[in-house]
Wavefront OBJ file of the C-alpha trace (Angstrom):
o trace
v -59.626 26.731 -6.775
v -60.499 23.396 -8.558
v -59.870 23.658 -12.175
v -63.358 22.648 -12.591
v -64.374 25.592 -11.553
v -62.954 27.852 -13.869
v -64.781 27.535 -17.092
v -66.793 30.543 -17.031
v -65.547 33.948 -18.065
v -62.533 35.843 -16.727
v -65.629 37.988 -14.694
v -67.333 35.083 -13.848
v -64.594 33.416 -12.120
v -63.302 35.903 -10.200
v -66.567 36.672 -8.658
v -66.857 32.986 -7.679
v -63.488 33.175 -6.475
v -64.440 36.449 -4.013
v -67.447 34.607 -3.410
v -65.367 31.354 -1.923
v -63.231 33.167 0.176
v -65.344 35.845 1.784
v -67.421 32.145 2.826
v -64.051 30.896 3.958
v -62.860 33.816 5.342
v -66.537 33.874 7.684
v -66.343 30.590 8.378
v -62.724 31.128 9.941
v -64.290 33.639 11.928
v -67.118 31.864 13.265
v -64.783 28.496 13.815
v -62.075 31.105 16.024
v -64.908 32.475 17.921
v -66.734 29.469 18.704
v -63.767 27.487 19.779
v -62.608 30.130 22.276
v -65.708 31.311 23.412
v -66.764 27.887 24.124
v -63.770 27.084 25.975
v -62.785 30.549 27.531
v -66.132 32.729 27.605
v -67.007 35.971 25.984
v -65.577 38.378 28.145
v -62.733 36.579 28.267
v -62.238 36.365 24.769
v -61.053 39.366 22.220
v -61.543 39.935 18.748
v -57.854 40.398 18.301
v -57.223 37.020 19.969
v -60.337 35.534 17.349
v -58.409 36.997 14.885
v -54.967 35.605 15.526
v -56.918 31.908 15.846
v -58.338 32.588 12.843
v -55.321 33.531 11.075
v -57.329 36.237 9.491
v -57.772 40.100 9.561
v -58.991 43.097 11.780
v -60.811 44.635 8.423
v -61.977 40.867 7.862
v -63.572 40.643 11.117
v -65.190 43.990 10.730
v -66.042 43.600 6.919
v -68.613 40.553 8.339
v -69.592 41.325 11.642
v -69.941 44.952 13.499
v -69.082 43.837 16.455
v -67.561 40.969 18.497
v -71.613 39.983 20.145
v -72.795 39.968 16.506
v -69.852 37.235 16.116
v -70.634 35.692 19.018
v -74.310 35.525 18.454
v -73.744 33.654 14.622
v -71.564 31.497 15.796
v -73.867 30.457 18.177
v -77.053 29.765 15.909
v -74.648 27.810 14.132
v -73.368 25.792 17.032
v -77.621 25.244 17.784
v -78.491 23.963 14.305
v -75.412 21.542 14.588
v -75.793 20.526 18.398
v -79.932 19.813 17.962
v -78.695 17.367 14.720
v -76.343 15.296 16.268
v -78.761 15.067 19.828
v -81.747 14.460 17.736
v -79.915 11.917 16.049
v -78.425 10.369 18.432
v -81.888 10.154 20.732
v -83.294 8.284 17.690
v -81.041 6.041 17.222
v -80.778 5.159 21.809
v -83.821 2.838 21.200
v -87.229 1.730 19.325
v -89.463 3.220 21.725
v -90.463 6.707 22.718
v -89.962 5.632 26.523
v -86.122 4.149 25.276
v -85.485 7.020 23.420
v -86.062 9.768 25.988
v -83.891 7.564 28.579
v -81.781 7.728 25.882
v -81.045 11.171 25.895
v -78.981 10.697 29.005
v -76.954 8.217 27.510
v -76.568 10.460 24.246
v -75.153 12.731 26.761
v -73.161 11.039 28.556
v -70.744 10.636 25.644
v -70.870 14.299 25.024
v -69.972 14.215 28.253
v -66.275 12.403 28.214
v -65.464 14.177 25.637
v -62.362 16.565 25.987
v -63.580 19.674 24.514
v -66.719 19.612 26.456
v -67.505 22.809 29.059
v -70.826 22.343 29.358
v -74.111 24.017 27.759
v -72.693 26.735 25.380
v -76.046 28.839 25.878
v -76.479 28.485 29.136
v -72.227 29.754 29.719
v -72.953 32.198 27.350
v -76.685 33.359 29.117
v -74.392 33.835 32.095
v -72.776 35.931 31.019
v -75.240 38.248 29.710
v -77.249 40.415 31.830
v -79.781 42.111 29.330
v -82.660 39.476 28.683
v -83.176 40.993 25.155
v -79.443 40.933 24.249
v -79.199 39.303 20.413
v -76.695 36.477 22.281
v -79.317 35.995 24.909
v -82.297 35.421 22.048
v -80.263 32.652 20.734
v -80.165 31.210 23.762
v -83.242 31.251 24.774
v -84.359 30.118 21.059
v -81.872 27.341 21.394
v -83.549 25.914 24.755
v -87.203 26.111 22.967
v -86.200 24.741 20.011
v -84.506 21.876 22.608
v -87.861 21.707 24.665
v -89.944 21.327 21.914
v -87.865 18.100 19.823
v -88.229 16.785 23.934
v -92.560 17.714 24.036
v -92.326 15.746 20.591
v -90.901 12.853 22.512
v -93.244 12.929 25.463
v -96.263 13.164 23.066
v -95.121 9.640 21.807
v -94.606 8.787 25.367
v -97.878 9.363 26.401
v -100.054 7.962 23.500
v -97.787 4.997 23.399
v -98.649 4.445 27.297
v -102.240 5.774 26.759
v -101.871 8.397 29.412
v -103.501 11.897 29.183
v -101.883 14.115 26.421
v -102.319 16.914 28.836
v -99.387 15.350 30.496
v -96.627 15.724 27.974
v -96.339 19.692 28.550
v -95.251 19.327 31.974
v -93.347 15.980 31.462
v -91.486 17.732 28.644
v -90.626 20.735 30.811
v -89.315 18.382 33.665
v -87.026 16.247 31.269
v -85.833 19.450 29.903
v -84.741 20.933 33.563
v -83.087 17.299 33.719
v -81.354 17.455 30.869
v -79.369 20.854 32.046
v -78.934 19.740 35.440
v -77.140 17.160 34.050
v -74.972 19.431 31.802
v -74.033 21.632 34.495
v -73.196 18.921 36.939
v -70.973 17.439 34.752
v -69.169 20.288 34.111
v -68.724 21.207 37.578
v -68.270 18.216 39.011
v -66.146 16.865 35.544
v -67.928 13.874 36.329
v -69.860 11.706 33.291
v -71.906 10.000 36.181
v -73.948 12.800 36.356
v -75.936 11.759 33.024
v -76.190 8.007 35.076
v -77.621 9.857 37.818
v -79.919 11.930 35.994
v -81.365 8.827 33.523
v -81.967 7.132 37.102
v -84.192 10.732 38.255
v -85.949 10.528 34.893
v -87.169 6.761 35.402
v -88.558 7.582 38.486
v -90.310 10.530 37.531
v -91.923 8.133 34.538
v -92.969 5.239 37.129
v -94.050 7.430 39.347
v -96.715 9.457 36.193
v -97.554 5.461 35.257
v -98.365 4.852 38.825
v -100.948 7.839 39.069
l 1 2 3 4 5 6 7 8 9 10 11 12 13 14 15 16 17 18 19 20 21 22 23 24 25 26 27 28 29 30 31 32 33 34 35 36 37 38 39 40 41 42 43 44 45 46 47 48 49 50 51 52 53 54 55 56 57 58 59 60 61 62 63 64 65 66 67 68 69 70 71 72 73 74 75 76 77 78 79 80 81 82 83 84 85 86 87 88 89 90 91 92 93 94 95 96 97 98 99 100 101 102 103 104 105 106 107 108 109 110 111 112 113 114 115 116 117 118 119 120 121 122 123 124 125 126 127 128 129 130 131 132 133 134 135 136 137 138 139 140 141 142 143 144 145 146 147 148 149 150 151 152 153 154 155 156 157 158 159 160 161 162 163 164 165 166 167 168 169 170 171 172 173 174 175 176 177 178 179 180 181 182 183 184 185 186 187 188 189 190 191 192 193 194 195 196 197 198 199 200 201 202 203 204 205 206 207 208 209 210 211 212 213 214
């Protein structure tokens, strides 16, 4: 602890302290589980093994979550809230136009792409995985993709009243990009081949030309 942080009283302190490394301890949990999920999938992965990359302990694990799928399922709402900033980011900063920007997406993907640690859509590894629709790690998948479609129908809308097309349009348009947007995921990480964002940017211009051409 900071010495700054320890001008209250002696009770004070130490509940700050317990405070700090229950968060730390948590967030050691979640980082573990994340990691090796991500990379080895949930069945795959134990809680002892989350434990050992976590340099933590059994009681720790079960002092914050009651199981490993309640693990599983925070550290994926986390992974959503920080994987929608950075693509929502990045997709504003691919151009000054809503047409640039969702052809930007591709490109915002492409890097996620060549990256080392990526193996493809965490929800959609993790949906595989799961057979019960209603399972808690399923629901934050599924939230995750709507959450996803919806920043995309946000971008079409701007499409379409920048190109003065029907608004009615941007529902379906918004549902397409978003079926491009996965195939593109899980071609990549099939294939291990960045091209497939390329490819999929190309699909995506011709389904615009061809709704300007109606």
């Amino acid at each position: 602890m900071a010495n700054t942080d320890r001008h209250g009283t002696g009770e004070h302190e130490n509940e700050h302290e317990r405070g700090s490394a229950g968060s730390s301890v948590r967030d050691k949990l979640l980082d573990a589980a994340e990691a090796l999920v991500y990379a080895g999938g949930i069945h795959a992965t134990g809680v002892d093994a989350i434990v050992r990359q976590s340099a933590t302990t059994r009681k720790s694990f079960y002092t914050y979550f009651e199981s490993k799928d309640a693990l599983v399922a925070a550290a994926l709402r986390r992974r959503h809230e920080r994987w929608m900033s950075w693509f929502v980011d990045g997709t504003r900063r691919s151009g000054k136009t809503a047409r640039e920007q969702l052809l930007g997406m591709f490109e915002v993907l492409r890097e996620w792409f060549v990256s080392p640690d990526f193996h493809g859509c965490a929800f959609l590894n993790a949906s595989g995985e799961i057979g019960c629709a209603e399972d808690p790690i399923r629901v934050v998948a599924r939230e995750h993709k709507a959450q996803l479609l919806q920043f995309i129908r946000v971008m079409c809308d701007a499409y379409v009243t920048d190109t003065g097309r029907d608004t009615k349009a941007a529902a379906s348009l918004a549902r397409q990009w978003l079926i491009l947007i996965d195939g593109a995921i899980g071609v990549a990480l099939v294939s291990g081949s960045a091209g497939a964002a390329r490819d999929a940017r190309a699909a995506a211009m011709t389904l615009l030309d061809a709704r300007a051409s109606v």
